[in-house]
C-alpha positions as CSV (number, residue, x, y, z in Angstrom):
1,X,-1.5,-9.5,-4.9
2,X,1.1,-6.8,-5.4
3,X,3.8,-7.1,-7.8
4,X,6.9,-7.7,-5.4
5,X,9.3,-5.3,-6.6
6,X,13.2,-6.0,-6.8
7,X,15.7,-3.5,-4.9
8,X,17.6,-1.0,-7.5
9,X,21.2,-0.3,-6.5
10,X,22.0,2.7,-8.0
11,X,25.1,5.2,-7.2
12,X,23.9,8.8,-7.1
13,X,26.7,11.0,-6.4
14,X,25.9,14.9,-6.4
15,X,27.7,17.9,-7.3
16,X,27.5,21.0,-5.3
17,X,30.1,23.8,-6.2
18,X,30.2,26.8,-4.0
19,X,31.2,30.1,-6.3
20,X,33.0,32.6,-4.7
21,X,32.7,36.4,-5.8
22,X,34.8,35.8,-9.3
23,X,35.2,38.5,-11.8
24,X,32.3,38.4,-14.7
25,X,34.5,37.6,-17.8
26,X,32.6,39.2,-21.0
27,X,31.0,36.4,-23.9
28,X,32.8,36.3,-26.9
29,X,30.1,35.1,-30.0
30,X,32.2,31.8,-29.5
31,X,31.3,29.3,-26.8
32,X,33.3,30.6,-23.7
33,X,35.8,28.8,-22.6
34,X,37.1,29.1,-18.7
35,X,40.8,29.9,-19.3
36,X,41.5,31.1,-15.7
37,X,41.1,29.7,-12.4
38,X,41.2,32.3,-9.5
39,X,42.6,30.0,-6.8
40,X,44.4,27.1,-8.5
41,X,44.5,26.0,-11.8
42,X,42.2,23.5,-13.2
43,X,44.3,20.9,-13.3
44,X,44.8,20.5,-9.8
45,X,41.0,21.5,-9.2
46,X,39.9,18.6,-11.0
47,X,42.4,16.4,-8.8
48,X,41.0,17.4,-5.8
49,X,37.1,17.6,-7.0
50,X,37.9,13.8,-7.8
51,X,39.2,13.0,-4.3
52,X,35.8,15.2,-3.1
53,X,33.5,12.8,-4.8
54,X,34.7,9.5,-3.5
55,X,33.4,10.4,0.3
56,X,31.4,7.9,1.5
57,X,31.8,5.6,-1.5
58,X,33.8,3.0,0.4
59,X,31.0,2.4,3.0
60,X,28.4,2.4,0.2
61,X,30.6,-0.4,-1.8
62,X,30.8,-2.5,1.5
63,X,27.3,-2.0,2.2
64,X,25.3,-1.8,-0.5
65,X,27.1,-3.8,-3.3
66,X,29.0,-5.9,-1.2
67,X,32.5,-5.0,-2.4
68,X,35.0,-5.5,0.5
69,X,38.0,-3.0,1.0
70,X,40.6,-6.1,0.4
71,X,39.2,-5.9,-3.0
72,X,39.7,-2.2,-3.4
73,X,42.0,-3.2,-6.6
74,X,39.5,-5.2,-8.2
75,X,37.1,-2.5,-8.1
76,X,40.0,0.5,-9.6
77,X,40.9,-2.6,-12.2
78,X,37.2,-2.6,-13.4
79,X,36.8,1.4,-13.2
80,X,39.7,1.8,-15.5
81,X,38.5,-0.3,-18.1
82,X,37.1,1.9,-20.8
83,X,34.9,-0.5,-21.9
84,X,33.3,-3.8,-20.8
85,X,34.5,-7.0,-22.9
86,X,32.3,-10.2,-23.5
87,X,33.8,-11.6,-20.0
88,X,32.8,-8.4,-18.0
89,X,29.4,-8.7,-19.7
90,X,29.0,-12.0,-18.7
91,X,30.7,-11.4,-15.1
92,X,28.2,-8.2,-14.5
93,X,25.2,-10.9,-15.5
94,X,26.5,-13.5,-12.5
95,X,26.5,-10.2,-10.3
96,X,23.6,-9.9,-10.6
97,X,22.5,-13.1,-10.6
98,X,23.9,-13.6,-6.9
99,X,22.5,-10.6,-5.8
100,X,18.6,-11.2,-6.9
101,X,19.1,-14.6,-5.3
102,X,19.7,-13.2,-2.2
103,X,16.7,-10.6,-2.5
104,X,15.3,-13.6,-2.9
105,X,16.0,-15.9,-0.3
106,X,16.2,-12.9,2.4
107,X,13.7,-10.6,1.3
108,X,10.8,-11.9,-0.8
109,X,10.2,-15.3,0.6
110,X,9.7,-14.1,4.3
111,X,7.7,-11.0,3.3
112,X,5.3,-13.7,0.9
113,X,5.4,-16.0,4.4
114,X,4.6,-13.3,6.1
115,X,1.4,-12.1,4.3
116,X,0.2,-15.8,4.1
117,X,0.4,-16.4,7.7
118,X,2.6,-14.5,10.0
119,X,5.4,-17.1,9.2
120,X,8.9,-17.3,7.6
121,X,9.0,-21.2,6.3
122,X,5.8,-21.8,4.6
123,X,6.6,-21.5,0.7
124,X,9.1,-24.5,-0.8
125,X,12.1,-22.4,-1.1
126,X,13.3,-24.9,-3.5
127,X,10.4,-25.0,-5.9
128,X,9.8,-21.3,-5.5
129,X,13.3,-20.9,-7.0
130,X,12.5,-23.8,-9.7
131,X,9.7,-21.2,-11.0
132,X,11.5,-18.2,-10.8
133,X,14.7,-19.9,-12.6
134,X,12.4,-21.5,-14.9
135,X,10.3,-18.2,-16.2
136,X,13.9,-16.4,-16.8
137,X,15.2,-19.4,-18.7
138,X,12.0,-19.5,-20.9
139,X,11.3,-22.9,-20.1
140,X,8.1,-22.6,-17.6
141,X,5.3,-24.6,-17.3
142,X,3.0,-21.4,-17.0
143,X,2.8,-18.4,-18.3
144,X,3.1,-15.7,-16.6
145,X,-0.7,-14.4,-16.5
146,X,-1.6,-18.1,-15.5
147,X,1.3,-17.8,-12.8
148,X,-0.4,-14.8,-11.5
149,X,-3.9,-15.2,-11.5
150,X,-2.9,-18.9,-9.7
151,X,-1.0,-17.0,-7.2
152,X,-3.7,-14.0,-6.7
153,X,-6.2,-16.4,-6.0
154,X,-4.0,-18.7,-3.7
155,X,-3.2,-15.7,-1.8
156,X,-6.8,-14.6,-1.4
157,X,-7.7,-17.9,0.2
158,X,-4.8,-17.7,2.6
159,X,-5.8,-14.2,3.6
160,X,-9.2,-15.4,4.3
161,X,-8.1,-18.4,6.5
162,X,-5.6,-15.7,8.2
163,X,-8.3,-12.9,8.8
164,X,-11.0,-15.8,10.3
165,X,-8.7,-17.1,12.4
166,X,-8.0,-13.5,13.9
167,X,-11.0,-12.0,13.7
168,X,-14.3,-15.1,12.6
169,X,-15.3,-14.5,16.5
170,X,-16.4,-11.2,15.1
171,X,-19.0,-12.2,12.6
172,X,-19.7,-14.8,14.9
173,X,-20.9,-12.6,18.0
174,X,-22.9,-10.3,15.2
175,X,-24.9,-13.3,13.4
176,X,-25.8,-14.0,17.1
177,X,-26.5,-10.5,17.2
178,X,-28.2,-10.0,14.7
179,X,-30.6,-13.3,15.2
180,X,-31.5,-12.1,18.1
181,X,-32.3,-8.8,17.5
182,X,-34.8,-9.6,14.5
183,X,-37.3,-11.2,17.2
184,X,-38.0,-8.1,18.3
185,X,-41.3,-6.8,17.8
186,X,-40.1,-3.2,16.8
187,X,-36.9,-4.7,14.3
188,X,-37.9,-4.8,10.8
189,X,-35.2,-6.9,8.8
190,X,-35.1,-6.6,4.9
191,X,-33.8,-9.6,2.3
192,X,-30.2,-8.8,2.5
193,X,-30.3,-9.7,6.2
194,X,-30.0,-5.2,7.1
195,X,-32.0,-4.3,10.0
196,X,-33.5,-1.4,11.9
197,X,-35.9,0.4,13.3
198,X,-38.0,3.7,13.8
199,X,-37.2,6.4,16.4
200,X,-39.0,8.7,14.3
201,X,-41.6,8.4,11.7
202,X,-40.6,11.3,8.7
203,X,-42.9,12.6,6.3
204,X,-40.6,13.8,3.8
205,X,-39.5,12.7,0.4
206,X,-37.3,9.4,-0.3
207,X,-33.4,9.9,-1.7
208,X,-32.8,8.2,-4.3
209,X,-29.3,6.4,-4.6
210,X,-27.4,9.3,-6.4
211,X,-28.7,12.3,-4.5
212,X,-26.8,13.8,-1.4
213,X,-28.2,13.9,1.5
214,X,-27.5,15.7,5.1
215,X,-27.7,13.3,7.8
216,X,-26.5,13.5,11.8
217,X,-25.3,10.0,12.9
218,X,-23.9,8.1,15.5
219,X,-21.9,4.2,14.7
220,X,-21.1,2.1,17.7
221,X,-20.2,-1.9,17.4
222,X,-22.9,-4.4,19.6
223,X,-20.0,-3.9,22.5
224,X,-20.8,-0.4,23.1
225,X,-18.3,1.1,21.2
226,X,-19.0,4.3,19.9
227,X,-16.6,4.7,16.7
228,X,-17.7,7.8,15.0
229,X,-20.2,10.7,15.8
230,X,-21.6,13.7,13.6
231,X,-23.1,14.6,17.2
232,X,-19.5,14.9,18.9
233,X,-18.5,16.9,16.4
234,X,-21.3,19.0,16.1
235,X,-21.4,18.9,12.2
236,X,-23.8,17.0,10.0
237,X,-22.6,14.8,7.1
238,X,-23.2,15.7,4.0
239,X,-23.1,12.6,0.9
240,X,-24.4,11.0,-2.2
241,X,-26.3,8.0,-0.8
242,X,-24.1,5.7,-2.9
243,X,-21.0,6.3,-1.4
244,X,-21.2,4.7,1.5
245,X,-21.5,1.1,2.8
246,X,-24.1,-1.1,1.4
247,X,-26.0,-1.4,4.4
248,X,-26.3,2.7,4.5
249,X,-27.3,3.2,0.5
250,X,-30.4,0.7,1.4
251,X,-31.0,2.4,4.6
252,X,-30.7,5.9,3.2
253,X,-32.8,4.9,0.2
254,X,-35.8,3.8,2.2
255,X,-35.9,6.6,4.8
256,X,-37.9,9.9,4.0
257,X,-36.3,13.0,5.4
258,X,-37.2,13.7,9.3
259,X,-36.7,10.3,9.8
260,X,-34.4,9.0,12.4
261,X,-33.6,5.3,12.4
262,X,-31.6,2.4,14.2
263,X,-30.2,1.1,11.8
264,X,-28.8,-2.6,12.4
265,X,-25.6,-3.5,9.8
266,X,-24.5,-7.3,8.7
267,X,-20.8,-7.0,8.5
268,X,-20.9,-8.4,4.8
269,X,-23.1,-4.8,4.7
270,X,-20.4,-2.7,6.3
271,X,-17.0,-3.5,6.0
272,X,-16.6,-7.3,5.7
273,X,-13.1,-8.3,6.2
274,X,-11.6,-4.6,5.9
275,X,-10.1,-3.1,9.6
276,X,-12.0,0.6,9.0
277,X,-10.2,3.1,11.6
278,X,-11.9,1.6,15.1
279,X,-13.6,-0.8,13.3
280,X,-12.4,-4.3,13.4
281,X,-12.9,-7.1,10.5
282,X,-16.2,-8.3,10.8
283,X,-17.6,-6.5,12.6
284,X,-21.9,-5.9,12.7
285,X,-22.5,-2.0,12.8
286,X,-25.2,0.0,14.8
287,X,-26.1,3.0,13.5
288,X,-28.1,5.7,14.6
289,X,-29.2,8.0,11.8
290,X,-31.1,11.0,11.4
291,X,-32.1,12.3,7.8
292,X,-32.6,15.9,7.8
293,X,-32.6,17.1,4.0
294,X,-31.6,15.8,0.8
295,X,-29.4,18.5,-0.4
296,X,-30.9,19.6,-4.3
């Protein structure tokens, strides 16, 4: 499970100065020193740069840090202050405090119910804050590899249950398939449950799994669907056999070149519960392949 990363209010205020065409003073060997301002002097320059700089910075209190306008002289009282004492310390602490909590309460618990199951009141809001109090205290009852490896593998299951429920009729309708298809008299099926069958016999040599290969194919799902064709696009593919889908490398690795296959692909073969461009989560794969050199 991703790390669920915490907003970072920051206040970026940037500087652009146009130059007019001034007069090029000469360097002395000392550091130079800007003793003349062409328009107005640098007193009132800096007055009205300051003014320049706060555009904006109202709305950007409001919204982003919450600062109302009633409060304007709260906020000047804190920007004068030199210096934070213990009691601004501690203030700036309960800032921020209220400010993660409502990251929390808006933010990260609906996104988390969200990726469990499309739902914003799942998690215990109350114990969920429990932990999260408890591991800044110091004071939790797990550590914070336990914490995560119990919440990785929580949130696995619940992505499982999620993806079945959308998409198990998929792997249902290809085990169906995929029975029925191996009674045919022409459908070899191997150990890991992959299937296919000749088109053409080659004669060639067998890849092994690390050499490339040059193949034209065609992929369609048991609907129909065609999802991808080296035909359409009038280019052959060119790979190492192990960098494709299982059910490929084991295809690929038991085809000699001039052969050209049906090739029949369990989902857990393919891409199991990964949506892959047209191809939805578990979904059985039909491939036609043709092997026309392995390329040295």
């Amino acid at each position: 499970m991703k790390g669920l990363k915490f907003i970072a209010l920051a206040l970026g205020l940037l500087v652009c100065v146009s130059t007019s065409a001034a007069k090029k003073a000469k360097k002395s060997k000392k550091a130079a020193v800007a003793e003349k301002v062409d328009t107005i002097p640098m007193s009132d320059f800096s007055y009205a740069f300051g003014i320049a700089q706060t555009n904006g910075l109202k709305n950007y209190l409001a919204q982003r840090m919450g600062v109302e306008e009633a409060y304007m002289a709260d906020f000047l009282a804190g920007f004068d202050k030199a210096e934070m004492d213990e009691a601004d310390k501690r203030e700036k602490a309960r800032q921020a405090g209220i400010e993660i909590r409502q990251q929390v309460m808006n933010q990260i618990i609906p996104q988390i119910n969200r990726q469990i199951n499309d739902s914003t009141d799942l998690l215990d809001k109350a114990r969920f804050v429990e932990g999260f109090r408890a591991a800044i205290a110091g004071n939790a009852q797990l550590t914070a590899d336990s914490a995560q490896a119990v919440t990785a593998k929580q949130m696995d299951y619940y992505n499982s249950v999620k993806m079945e429920a959308k998409y198990g009729q998929n792997r249902r309708d290809g085990e169906a398939f995929l029975t029925a298809n191996a009674k045919k008299d022409s459908v070899v099926t191997t150990k890991s449950g992959l299937q296919y069958k000749i088109l053409t016999a080659g004669t060639g040599a067998v890849p092994t799994a690390t050499q490339k290969v040059k193949v034209n194919y065609e992929g369609r799902l048991i609907d129909g669907t065609v999802f991808d064709s080296s035909y359409k696009r009038k280019q052959p593919a060119t790979f190492a056999c192990n960098q494709v889908i299982k059910g490929w490398t084991e295809a690929l690795t038991m085809m000699p070149v001039g052969s050209k296959w049906e090739v029949y692909i369990p989902q857990e073969l393919g891409y199991g519960s990964r949506e892959a461009g047209k191809i939805p989560p578990f979904s059985t794969l039909i491939f036609t392949v043709e092997l026309l050199e392995i390329v040295q």
